[in-house]
C-alpha positions as CSV (number, residue, x, y, z in Angstrom):
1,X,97.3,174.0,92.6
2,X,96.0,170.4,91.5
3,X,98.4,167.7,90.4
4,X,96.5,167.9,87.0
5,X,97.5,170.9,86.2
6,X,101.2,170.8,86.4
7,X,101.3,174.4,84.4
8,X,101.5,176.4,87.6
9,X,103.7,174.1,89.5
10,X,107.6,174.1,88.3
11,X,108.0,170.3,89.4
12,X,106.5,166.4,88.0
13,X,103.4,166.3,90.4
14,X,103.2,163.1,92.7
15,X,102.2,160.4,91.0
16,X,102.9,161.2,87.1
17,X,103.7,159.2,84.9
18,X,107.5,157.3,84.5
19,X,109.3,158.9,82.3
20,X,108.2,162.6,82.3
21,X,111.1,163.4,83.8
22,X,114.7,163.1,83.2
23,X,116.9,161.3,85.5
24,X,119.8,163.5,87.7
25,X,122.8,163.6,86.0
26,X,125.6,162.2,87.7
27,X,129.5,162.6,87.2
28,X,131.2,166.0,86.5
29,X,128.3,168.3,86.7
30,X,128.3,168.6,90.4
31,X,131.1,169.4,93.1
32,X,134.3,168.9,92.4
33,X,136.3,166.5,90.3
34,X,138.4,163.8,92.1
35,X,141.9,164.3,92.9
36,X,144.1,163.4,90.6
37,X,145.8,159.5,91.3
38,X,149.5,160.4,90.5
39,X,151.0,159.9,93.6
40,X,154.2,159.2,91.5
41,X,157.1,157.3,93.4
42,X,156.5,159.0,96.5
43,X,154.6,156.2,98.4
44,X,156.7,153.3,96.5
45,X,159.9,155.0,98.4
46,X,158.3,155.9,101.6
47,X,157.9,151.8,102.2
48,X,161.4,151.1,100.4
49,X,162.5,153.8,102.8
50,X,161.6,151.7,105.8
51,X,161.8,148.3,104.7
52,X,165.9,149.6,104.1
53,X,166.1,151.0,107.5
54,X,164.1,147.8,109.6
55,X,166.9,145.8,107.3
56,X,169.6,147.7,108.2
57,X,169.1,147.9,112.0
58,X,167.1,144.3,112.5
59,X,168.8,142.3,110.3
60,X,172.0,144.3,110.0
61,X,171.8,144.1,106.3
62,X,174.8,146.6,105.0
63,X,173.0,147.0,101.8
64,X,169.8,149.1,103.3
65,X,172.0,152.0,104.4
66,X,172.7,152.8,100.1
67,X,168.9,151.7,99.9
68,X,167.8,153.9,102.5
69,X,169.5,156.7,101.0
70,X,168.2,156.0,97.4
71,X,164.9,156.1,98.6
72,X,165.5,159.3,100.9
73,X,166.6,160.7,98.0
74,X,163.9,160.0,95.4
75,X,161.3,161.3,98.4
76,X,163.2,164.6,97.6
77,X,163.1,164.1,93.7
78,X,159.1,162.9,93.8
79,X,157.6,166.1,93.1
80,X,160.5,168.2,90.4
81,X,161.9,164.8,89.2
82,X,159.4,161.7,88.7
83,X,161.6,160.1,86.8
84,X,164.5,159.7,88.4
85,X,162.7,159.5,91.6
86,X,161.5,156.1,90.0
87,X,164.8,155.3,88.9
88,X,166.2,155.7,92.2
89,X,163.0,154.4,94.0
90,X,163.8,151.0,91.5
91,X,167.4,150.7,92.8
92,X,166.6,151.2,96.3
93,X,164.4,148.0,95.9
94,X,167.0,146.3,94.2
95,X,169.4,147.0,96.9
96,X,166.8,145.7,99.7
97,X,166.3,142.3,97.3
98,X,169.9,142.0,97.0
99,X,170.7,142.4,100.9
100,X,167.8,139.8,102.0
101,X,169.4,137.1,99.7
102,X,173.0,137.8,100.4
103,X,171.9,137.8,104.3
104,X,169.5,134.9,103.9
105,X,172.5,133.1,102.0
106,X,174.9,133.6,104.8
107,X,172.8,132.4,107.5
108,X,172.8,129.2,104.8
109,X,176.1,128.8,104.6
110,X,176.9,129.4,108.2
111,X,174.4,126.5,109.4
112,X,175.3,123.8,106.9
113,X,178.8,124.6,107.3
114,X,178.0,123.9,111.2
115,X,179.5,127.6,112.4
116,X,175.8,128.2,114.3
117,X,176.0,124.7,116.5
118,X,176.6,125.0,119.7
């Protein structure tokens, strides 16, 4: 075997020329193909889920109890139903939105109105 007689040897000798061999292939020719990304509502609810709950007990927001249950419920629905998953997952964020202002415009109201001076 001699690298200039590449006959008996079924690989490009050291040293031979660029090009006289094809590059590797890369992509879905080797292994497995990546997971698919449709994770659906499923993490979206997870952090409604405890952004409702942290407001609810912290903050004493009434409105994260309904959006704690919306987003329970669309962690259920993730998998059989996207859609309303999303749809529920949507008005559990609503809810959360909706509680923070209404608490934020208490707190507002209660200080310029001179309730929290002591």
């Amino acid at each position: 075997m001699s690298q200039e007689d590449p006959s008996d040897y079924p690989y490009q000798p050291y040293g031979a020329p660029y090009g006289g061999q094809p590059p590797p292939q890369h992509g879905y020719g080797y292994g497995y193909p990546p997971p698919p990304q449709n994770d659906g509502p499923s993490a979206n609810a997870i952090v409604s889920l405890v952004l409702n709950a942290l407001a609810l007990v912290a903050c004493c927001n009434f409105l994260g109890l309904p959006g704690a249950i919306l987003a329970g419920l669309a962690l259920g629905k993730a998998r059989t139903e996207p859609r309303s998953a999303r749809t529920m997952v949507v008005w559990s964020w609503i809810m959360f939105g909706l509680g923070f202002v209404l608490s934020v415009g208490v707190i507002l109201f209660l200080g310029l109105a001179g309730y929290l001076d002591d």
